[in-house]
C-alpha positions in Angstrom: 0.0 0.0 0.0 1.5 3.8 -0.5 1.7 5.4 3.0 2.7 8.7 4.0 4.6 9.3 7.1 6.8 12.7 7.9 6.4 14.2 4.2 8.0 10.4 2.6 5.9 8.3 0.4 6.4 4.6 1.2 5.2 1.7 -1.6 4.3 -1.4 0.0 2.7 -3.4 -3.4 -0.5 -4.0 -1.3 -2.6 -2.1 -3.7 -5.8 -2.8 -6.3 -6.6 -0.7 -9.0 -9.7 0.6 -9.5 -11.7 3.0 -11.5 -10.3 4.7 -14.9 -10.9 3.5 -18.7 -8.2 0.8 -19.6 -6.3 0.8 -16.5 -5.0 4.3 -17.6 -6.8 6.7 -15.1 -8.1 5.7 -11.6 -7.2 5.1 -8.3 -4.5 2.7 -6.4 -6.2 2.0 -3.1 -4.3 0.4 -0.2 -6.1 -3.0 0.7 -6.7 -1.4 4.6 -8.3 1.5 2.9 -5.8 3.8 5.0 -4.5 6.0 1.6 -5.5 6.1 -2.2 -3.5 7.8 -5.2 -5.8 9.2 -7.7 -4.0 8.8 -11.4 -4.0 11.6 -13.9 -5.3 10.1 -17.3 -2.2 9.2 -19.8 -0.7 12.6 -20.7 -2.2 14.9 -17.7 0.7 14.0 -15.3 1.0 13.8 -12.2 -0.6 11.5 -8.8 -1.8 12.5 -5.5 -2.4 10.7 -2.7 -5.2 11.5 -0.6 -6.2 10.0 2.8 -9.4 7.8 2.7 -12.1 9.1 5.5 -12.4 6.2 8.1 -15.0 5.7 10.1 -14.4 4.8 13.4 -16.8 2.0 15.3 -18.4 3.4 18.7 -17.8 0.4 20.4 -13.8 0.9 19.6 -11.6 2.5 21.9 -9.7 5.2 20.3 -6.8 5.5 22.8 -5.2 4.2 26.2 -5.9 5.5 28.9 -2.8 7.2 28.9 -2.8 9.4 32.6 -0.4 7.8 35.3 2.9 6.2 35.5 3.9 2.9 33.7 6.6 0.5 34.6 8.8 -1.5 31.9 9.1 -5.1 32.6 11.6 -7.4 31.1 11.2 -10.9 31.2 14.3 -14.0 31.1 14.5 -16.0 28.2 17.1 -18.9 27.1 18.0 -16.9 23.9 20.0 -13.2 25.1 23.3 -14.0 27.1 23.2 -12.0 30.9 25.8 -9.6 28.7 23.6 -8.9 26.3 20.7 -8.3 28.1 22.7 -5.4 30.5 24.5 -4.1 27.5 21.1 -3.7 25.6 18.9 -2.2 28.7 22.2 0.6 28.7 22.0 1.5 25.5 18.1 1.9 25.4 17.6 3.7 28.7 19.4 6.4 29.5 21.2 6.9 32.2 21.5 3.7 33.5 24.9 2.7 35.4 26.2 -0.9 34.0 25.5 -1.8 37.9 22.0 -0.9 37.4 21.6 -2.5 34.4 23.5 -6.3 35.9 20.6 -5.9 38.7 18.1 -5.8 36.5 19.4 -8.4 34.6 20.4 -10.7 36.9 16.8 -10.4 38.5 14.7 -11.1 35.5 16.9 -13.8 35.3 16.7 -15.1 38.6 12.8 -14.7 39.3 11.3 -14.8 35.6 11.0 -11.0 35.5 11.9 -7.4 36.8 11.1 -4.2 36.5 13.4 -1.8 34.3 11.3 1.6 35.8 8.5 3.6 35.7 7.5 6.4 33.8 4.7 8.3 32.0 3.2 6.5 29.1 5.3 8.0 26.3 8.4 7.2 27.6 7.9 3.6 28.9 6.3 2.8 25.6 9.6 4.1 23.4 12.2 1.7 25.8 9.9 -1.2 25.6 10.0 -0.8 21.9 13.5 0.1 22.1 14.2 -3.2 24.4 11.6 -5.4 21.8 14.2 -3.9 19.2 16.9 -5.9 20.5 15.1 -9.0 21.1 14.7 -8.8 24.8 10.8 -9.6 25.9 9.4 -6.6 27.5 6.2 -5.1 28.5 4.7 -2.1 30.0 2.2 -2.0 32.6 0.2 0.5 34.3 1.5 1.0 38.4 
């Protein structure tokens, strides 16, 4: 599907064609229905992608509740070396000491989980994600 994200245009190949006389005008709809491109006929030039209207279900919640502090979990596995696992919870959360980081570690290791910190929503989510990056199992949940 064609996606647009921070002023780039990105082409994942998920996308029917629809509309036009002979293919050569029309519209390139992502499959999700999240984006289309409407086609100039041959010789008019030029695309433009448009975003589709969605319609949202009431039953659906729209966001998190998002108020409140969150703590980041990480969980042992039998795949990350102890190393790895410190080395990887420095480098995604800041200020972290390497004796900080063996704790936490060596706890998830010991007891099946441990808590990294807590912090607003935002901020746990991104060093979860950051953690998830590097292959460590991590979570967030609310305190």
């Amino acid at each position: 599907c064609i996606k647009k994200a921070m002023g780039a245009v990105a082409f994942c190949g998920a996308v029917a064609l629809r509309g036009g006389s002979g293919g050569r005008s029309g519209a390139a709809v992502c499959r999700d229905g999240a984006s289309a491109v409407r086609v100039a006929p041959r010789g008019q030039g030029g695309a433009t992608l448009t975003p589709t209207p969605t319609k949202q279900k009431a039953t659906e919640t729209v966001r998190k509740d998002m108020g409140g502090m969150y703590k980041v979990l990480i969980f042992d596995d039998s795949f990350n070396s102890m190393e790895y696992v410190a080395m990887s919870l420095q480098r995604v959360v800041p200020g972290l000491s390497q004796s900080q980081a063996w704790a936490i570690m060596k706890k998830s290791h010991d007891e099946g989980s441990a808590v990294v910190g807590v912090w607003v929503f935002e901020l746990a989510e991104a060093y979860c994600d950051g953690l998830r990056g590097c292959g460590i199992g991590s979570d967030i949940e609310k305190e």
